[in-house]
C-alpha positions in Angstrom: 12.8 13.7 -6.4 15.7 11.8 -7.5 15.7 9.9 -10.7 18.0 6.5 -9.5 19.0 5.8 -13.3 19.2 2.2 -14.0 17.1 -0.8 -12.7 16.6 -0.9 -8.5 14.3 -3.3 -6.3 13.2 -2.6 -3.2 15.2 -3.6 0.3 12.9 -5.8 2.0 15.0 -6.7 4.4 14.8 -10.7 6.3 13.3 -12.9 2.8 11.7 -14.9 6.6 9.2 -12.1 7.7 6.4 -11.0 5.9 5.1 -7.9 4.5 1.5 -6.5 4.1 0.2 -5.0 1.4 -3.1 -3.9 2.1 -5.0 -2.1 -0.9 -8.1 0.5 0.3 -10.7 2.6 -1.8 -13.6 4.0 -1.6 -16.5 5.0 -4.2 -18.9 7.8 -4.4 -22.2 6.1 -6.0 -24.7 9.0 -4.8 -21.8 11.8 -5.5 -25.0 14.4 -5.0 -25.1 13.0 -1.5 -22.0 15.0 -0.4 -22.7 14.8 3.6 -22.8 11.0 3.1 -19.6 10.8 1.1 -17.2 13.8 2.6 -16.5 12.3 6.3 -15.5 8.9 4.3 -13.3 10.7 2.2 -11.8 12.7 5.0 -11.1 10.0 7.5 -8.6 8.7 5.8 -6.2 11.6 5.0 -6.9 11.7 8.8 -5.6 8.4 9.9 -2.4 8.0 7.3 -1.0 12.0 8.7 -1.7 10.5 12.3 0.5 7.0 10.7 3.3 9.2 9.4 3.3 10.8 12.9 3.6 7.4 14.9 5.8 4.7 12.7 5.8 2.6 15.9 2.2 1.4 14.5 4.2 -0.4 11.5 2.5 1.6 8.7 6.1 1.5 6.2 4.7 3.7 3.6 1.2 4.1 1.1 0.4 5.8 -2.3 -2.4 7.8 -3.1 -4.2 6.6 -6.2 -6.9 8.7 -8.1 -7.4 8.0 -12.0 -8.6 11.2 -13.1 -11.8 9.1 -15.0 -12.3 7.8 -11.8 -12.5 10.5 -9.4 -14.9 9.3 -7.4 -12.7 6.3 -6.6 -10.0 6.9 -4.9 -7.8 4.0 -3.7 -4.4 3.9 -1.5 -1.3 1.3 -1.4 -0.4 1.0 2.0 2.4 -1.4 3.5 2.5 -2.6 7.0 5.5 -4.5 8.8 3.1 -7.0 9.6 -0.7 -8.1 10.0 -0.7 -8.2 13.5 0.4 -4.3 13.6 -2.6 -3.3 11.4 -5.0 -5.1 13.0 -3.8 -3.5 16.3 -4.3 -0.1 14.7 -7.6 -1.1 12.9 -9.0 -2.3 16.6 -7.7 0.0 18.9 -9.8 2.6 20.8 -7.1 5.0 20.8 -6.2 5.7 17.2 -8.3 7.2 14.4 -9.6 4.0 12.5 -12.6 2.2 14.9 -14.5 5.6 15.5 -14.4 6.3 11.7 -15.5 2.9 11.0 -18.1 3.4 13.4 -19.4 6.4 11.9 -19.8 4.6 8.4 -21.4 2.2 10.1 -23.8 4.1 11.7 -24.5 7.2 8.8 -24.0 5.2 5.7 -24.3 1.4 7.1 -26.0 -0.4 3.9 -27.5 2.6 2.4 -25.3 1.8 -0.8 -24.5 5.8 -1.0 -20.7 4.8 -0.8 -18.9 1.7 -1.3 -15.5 1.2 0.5 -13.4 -2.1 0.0 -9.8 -3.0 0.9 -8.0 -6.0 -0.2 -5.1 -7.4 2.2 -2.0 -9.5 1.4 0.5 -11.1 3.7 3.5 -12.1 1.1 6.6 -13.6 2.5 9.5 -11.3 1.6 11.4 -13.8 -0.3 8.3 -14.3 -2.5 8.6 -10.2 -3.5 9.5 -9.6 -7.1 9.7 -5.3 -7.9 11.4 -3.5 -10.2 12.2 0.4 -10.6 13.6 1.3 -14.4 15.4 5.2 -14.2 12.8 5.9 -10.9 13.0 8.0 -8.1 12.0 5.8 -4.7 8.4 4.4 -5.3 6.1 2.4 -3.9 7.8 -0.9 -1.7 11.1 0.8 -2.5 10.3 4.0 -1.2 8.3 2.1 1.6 11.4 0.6 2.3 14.5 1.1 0.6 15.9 1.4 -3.4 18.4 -0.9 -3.9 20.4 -1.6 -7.2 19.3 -5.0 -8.4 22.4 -7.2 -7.7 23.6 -10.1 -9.9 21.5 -13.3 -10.3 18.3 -11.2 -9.4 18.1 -9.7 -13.3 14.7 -11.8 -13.8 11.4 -11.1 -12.2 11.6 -15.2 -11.6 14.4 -14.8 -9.4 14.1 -12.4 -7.3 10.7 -13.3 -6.3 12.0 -16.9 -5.5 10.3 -18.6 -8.1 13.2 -19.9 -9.9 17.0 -20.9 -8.5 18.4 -19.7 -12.4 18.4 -16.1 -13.4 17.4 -15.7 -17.0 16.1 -12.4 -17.5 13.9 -12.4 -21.0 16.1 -9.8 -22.3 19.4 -8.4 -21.9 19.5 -6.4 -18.6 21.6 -2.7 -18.8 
Protein backbone atom coordinates (compact mmCIF):
# COMPACT_ATOMS: atom_id res chain seq x y z
CA UNK A 1 0.00 0.00 0.00
CA UNK A 2 1.03 3.49 -0.25
CA UNK A 3 2.34 5.28 2.76
CA UNK A 4 0.66 9.14 2.08
CA UNK A 5 3.50 10.78 4.27
CA UNK A 6 2.27 13.61 6.24
CA UNK A 7 -1.20 14.26 8.02
CA UNK A 8 -4.55 13.42 5.66
CA UNK A 9 -8.39 13.28 6.69
CA UNK A 10 -10.79 11.57 5.13
CA UNK A 11 -13.10 13.18 2.09
CA UNK A 12 -16.50 13.00 3.41
CA UNK A 13 -17.87 14.77 0.89
CA UNK A 14 -21.46 17.26 1.62
CA UNK A 15 -20.62 18.28 5.78
CA UNK A 16 -25.18 18.11 5.19
CA UNK A 17 -25.53 14.31 4.79
CA UNK A 18 -24.78 11.78 7.10
CA UNK A 19 -22.66 8.88 7.42
CA UNK A 20 -23.04 5.50 9.29
CA UNK A 21 -20.82 3.91 11.08
CA UNK A 22 -22.07 0.68 12.17
CA UNK A 23 -19.62 -1.49 14.50
CA UNK A 24 -20.43 -5.64 14.43
CA UNK A 25 -18.80 -8.58 16.36
CA UNK A 26 -19.45 -11.59 17.45
CA UNK A 27 -18.09 -13.98 20.40
CA UNK A 28 -17.50 -17.60 20.65
CA UNK A 29 -18.54 -18.32 24.55
CA UNK A 30 -18.91 -22.33 23.96
CA UNK A 31 -15.83 -22.30 21.38
CA UNK A 32 -16.06 -26.44 21.84
CA UNK A 33 -19.53 -25.95 20.25
CA UNK A 34 -17.99 -25.42 16.70
CA UNK A 35 -21.41 -26.26 14.64
CA UNK A 36 -22.98 -23.55 16.74
CA UNK A 37 -20.37 -20.93 16.15
CA UNK A 38 -18.89 -21.61 12.42
CA UNK A 39 -22.20 -20.63 10.24
CA UNK A 40 -22.04 -17.26 12.53
CA UNK A 41 -18.63 -16.75 11.64
CA UNK A 42 -19.14 -17.55 8.07
CA UNK A 43 -22.09 -15.43 7.23
CA UNK A 44 -20.54 -12.56 7.39
CA UNK A 45 -17.43 -12.94 5.10
CA UNK A 46 -20.45 -14.01 3.08
CA UNK A 47 -22.53 -10.88 3.10
CA UNK A 48 -19.42 -8.11 2.96
CA UNK A 49 -17.87 -10.15 -0.66
CA UNK A 50 -21.62 -10.05 -1.86
CA UNK A 51 -21.35 -5.80 -0.52
CA UNK A 52 -18.13 -5.37 -2.43
CA UNK A 53 -19.89 -6.95 -5.45
CA UNK A 54 -23.07 -4.55 -5.35
CA UNK A 55 -21.94 -0.79 -4.06
CA UNK A 56 -25.37 0.28 -5.18
CA UNK A 57 -26.43 -1.15 -1.50
CA UNK A 58 -24.33 1.91 0.01
CA UNK A 59 -21.83 -0.34 1.96
CA UNK A 60 -18.64 2.56 1.44
CA UNK A 61 -16.02 0.36 3.00
CA UNK A 62 -15.39 -1.98 6.57
CA UNK A 63 -12.28 -3.31 8.43
CA UNK A 64 -11.76 -6.54 9.84
CA UNK A 65 -10.78 -6.46 13.41
CA UNK A 66 -9.43 -9.56 15.37
CA UNK A 67 -7.05 -8.85 18.50
CA UNK A 68 -5.02 -11.89 18.56
CA UNK A 69 -6.02 -12.24 22.62
CA UNK A 70 -9.31 -12.10 21.53
CA UNK A 71 -9.73 -14.51 18.87
CA UNK A 72 -12.86 -15.47 19.51
CA UNK A 73 -14.10 -11.96 19.05
CA UNK A 74 -13.97 -10.81 16.06
CA UNK A 75 -15.55 -7.39 15.20
CA UNK A 76 -15.83 -5.26 11.81
CA UNK A 77 -16.02 -1.35 10.94
CA UNK A 78 -18.36 -0.98 8.33
CA UNK A 79 -19.58 2.51 6.76
CA UNK A 80 -22.79 2.93 5.01
CA UNK A 81 -23.90 6.10 2.85
CA UNK A 82 -26.83 6.16 4.91
CA UNK A 83 -29.22 4.30 7.44
CA UNK A 84 -31.93 3.95 5.26
CA UNK A 85 -29.51 1.83 2.75
CA UNK A 86 -28.54 -0.64 5.59
CA UNK A 87 -31.60 -1.12 6.81
CA UNK A 88 -32.80 -1.91 3.20
CA UNK A 89 -29.99 -4.51 2.94
CA UNK A 90 -30.48 -5.82 6.62
CA UNK A 91 -34.49 -6.40 5.69
CA UNK A 92 -34.47 -7.49 2.35
CA UNK A 93 -35.39 -11.04 1.23
CA UNK A 94 -33.05 -10.91 -1.60
CA UNK A 95 -29.59 -10.27 -0.08
CA UNK A 96 -27.61 -12.40 2.31
CA UNK A 97 -28.42 -10.80 5.79
CA UNK A 98 -32.37 -11.79 6.86
CA UNK A 99 -31.77 -15.68 6.08
CA UNK A 100 -28.50 -15.59 8.18
CA UNK A 101 -30.26 -13.82 10.88
CA UNK A 102 -32.84 -16.23 10.70
CA UNK A 103 -30.66 -19.07 11.05
CA UNK A 104 -29.14 -17.58 14.39
CA UNK A 105 -32.33 -17.17 15.44
CA UNK A 106 -33.54 -20.40 14.94
CA UNK A 107 -29.98 -22.74 15.79
CA UNK A 108 -28.54 -20.49 18.43
CA UNK A 109 -31.66 -18.16 19.46
CA UNK A 110 -30.86 -17.58 23.40
CA UNK A 111 -28.81 -20.57 23.88
CA UNK A 112 -25.96 -18.14 24.97
CA UNK A 113 -23.40 -20.39 22.79
CA UNK A 114 -22.54 -17.09 20.81
CA UNK A 115 -23.05 -13.62 21.44
CA UNK A 116 -23.29 -11.17 18.47
CA UNK A 117 -23.79 -7.28 18.98
CA UNK A 118 -23.47 -4.36 16.62
CA UNK A 119 -23.49 -0.77 17.60
CA UNK A 120 -24.82 1.84 14.91
CA UNK A 121 -24.05 5.59 14.55
CA UNK A 122 -25.55 8.11 12.23
CA UNK A 123 -22.96 11.31 12.48
CA UNK A 124 -23.46 14.24 10.42
CA UNK A 125 -20.40 14.74 8.18
CA UNK A 126 -19.56 18.08 9.34
CA UNK A 127 -19.46 16.62 12.96
CA UNK A 128 -16.37 13.98 11.55
CA UNK A 129 -13.03 14.63 13.11
CA UNK A 130 -10.05 11.76 11.49
CA UNK A 131 -6.80 11.91 11.12
CA UNK A 132 -4.09 9.77 9.17
CA UNK A 133 -0.21 10.55 10.25
CA UNK A 134 2.40 8.95 7.34
CA UNK A 135 -0.74 6.25 6.50
CA UNK A 136 -1.60 4.46 3.56
CA UNK A 137 -5.75 4.91 2.98
CA UNK A 138 -7.45 3.60 6.18
CA UNK A 139 -10.56 3.26 7.60
CA UNK A 140 -13.22 6.50 6.67
CA UNK A 141 -10.37 7.63 4.37
CA UNK A 142 -9.98 4.59 2.53
CA UNK A 143 -13.89 4.25 2.82
CA UNK A 144 -14.01 7.32 1.21
CA UNK A 145 -11.18 9.34 0.14
CA UNK A 146 -7.49 10.58 1.77
CA UNK A 147 -7.31 13.96 1.56
CA UNK A 148 -4.39 16.30 2.85
CA UNK A 149 -5.71 18.17 5.81
CA UNK A 150 -6.10 21.79 4.51
CA UNK A 151 -5.43 24.94 6.51
CA UNK A 152 -7.69 25.87 9.51
CA UNK A 153 -8.56 22.10 9.89
CA UNK A 154 -4.96 21.37 11.92
CA UNK A 155 -7.06 20.66 15.17
CA UNK A 156 -9.28 17.69 15.88
CA UNK A 157 -11.76 20.68 17.21
CA UNK A 158 -12.05 22.08 13.93
CA UNK A 159 -12.49 19.83 11.59
CA UNK A 160 -15.09 18.02 13.53
CA UNK A 161 -17.07 21.41 13.76
CA UNK A 162 -16.64 21.76 17.32
CA UNK A 163 -14.82 24.98 17.27
CA UNK A 164 -14.86 28.09 14.52
CA UNK A 165 -10.76 28.68 15.66
CA UNK A 166 -8.07 26.22 14.63
CA UNK A 167 -5.64 25.76 17.45
CA UNK A 168 -4.04 22.52 17.02
CA UNK A 169 -2.32 21.48 20.61
CA UNK A 170 0.90 21.31 18.99
CA UNK A 171 2.68 22.53 16.09
CA UNK A 172 1.33 20.69 12.91
CA UNK A 173 4.22 19.44 10.08
Amino acid sequence: MAINAGRYTADVGDPDDEIVVFLIGMRVNKPWLVRQWWPVFTAMPKMLRYLDQHPEHGLLGWRLSIAPALALEPSIVQYWRSFADLERFARNTDDPHLEAWRAFNRTVGKSGDVGIWHETYVVKRAAIDSIYANMPAYGLAKATAAVPVRKGKQSAAARAGQRDTDDPALPTY
